[in-house]
C-alpha positions in Angstrom: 45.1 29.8 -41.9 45.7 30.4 -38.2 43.3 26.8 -37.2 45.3 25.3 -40.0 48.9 25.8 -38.5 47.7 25.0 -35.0 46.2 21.4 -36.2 49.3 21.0 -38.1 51.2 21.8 -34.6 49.1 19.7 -32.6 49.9 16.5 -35.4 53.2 17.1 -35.3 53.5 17.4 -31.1 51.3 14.3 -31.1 53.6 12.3 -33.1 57.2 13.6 -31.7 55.9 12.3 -28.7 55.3 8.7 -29.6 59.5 8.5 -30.4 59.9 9.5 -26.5 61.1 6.6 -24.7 58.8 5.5 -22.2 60.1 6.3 -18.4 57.9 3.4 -16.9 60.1 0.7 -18.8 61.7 -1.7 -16.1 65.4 -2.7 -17.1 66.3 -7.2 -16.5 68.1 -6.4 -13.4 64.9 -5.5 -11.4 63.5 -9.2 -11.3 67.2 -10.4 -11.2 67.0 -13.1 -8.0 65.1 -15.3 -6.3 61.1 -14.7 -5.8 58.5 -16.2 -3.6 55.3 -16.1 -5.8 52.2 -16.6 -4.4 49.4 -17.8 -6.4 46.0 -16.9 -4.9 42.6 -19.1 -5.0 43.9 -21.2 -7.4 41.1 -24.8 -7.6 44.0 -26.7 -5.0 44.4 -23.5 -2.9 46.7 -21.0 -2.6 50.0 -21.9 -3.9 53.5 -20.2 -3.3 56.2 -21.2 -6.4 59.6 -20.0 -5.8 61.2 -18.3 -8.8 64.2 -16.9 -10.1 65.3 -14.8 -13.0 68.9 -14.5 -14.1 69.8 -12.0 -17.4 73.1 -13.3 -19.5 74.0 -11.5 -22.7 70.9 -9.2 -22.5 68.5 -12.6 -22.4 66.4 -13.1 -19.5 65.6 -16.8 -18.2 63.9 -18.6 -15.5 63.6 -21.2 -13.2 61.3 -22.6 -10.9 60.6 -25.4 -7.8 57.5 -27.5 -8.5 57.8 -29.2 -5.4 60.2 -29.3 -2.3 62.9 -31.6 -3.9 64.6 -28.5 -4.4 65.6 -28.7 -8.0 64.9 -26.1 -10.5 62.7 -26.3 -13.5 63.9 -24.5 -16.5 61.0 -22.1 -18.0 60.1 -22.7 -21.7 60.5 -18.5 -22.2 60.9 -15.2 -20.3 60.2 -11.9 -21.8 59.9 -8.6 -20.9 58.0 -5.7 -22.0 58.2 -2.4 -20.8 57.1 -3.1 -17.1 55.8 -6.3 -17.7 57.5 -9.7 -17.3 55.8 -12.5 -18.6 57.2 -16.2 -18.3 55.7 -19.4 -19.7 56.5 -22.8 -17.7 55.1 -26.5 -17.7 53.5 -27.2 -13.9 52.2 -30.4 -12.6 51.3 -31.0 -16.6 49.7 -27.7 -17.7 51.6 -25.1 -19.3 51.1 -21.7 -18.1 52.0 -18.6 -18.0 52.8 -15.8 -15.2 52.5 -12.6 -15.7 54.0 -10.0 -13.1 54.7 -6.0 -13.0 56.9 -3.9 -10.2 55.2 -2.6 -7.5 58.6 -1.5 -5.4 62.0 -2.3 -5.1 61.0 -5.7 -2.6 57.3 -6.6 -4.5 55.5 -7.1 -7.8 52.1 -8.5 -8.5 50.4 -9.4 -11.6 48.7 -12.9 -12.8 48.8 -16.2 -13.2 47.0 -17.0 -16.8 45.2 -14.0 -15.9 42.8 -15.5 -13.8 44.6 -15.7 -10.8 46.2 -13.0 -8.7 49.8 -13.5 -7.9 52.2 -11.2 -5.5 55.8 -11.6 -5.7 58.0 -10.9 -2.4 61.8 -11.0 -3.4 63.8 -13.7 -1.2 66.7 -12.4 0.7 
């Protein structure tokens, strides 16, 4: 009886602690701004695409520079999920998508279609 009450303790622990929120979950605000990304090895080089991410009514967007014209690209969507932000965007015709998770306040690193690394340096 005793084994009995202490697996029945040990389910019911286990699944109390699935309803705690998760601490590690980033809020919008953290990749608020402009980013530098820098794409690593990718087959033309390494390639830095500046980025920015604005939240409005609790929905995250973002836009991008393809090139040095200076005019921002629209993404097709932005989401985020628990630390991760992922964004999907059309660039020099091939859709991809990005993926990238805090490292500090100034940094995050992560992906770009998960083949190559990308690091993240927010712009002043």
């Amino acid at each position: 009886m005793k084994k009995l009450t202490s697996a029945l303790l040990l389910v019911f622990a286990i699944s109390l602690a699935s309803f705690i929120p998760k601490s590690d979950s980033l809020s919008p605000e953290y990749f608020e701004g402009k980013w530098a990304v820098l794409v690593k090895d990718t087959p033309q080089g390494d390639a830095t695409i500046p980025m920015r991410f604005e939240t409005k009514n609790g929905e995250t967007k973002g836009y991008f520079m393809e090139d040095a014209s200076g005019v921002e690209k629209t993404m097709s969507s932005v989401s985020i999920s628990g630390d991760v932000l992922t964004a999907y965007f059309n660039i020099t015709g091939y859709d991809v998508y990005i993926s990238l998770k805090k490292v500090d306040e100034e940094n995050a690193n992560g992906s770009l279609m998960d083949m190559f690394t990308a690091e993240a340096k927010r712009m002043k």
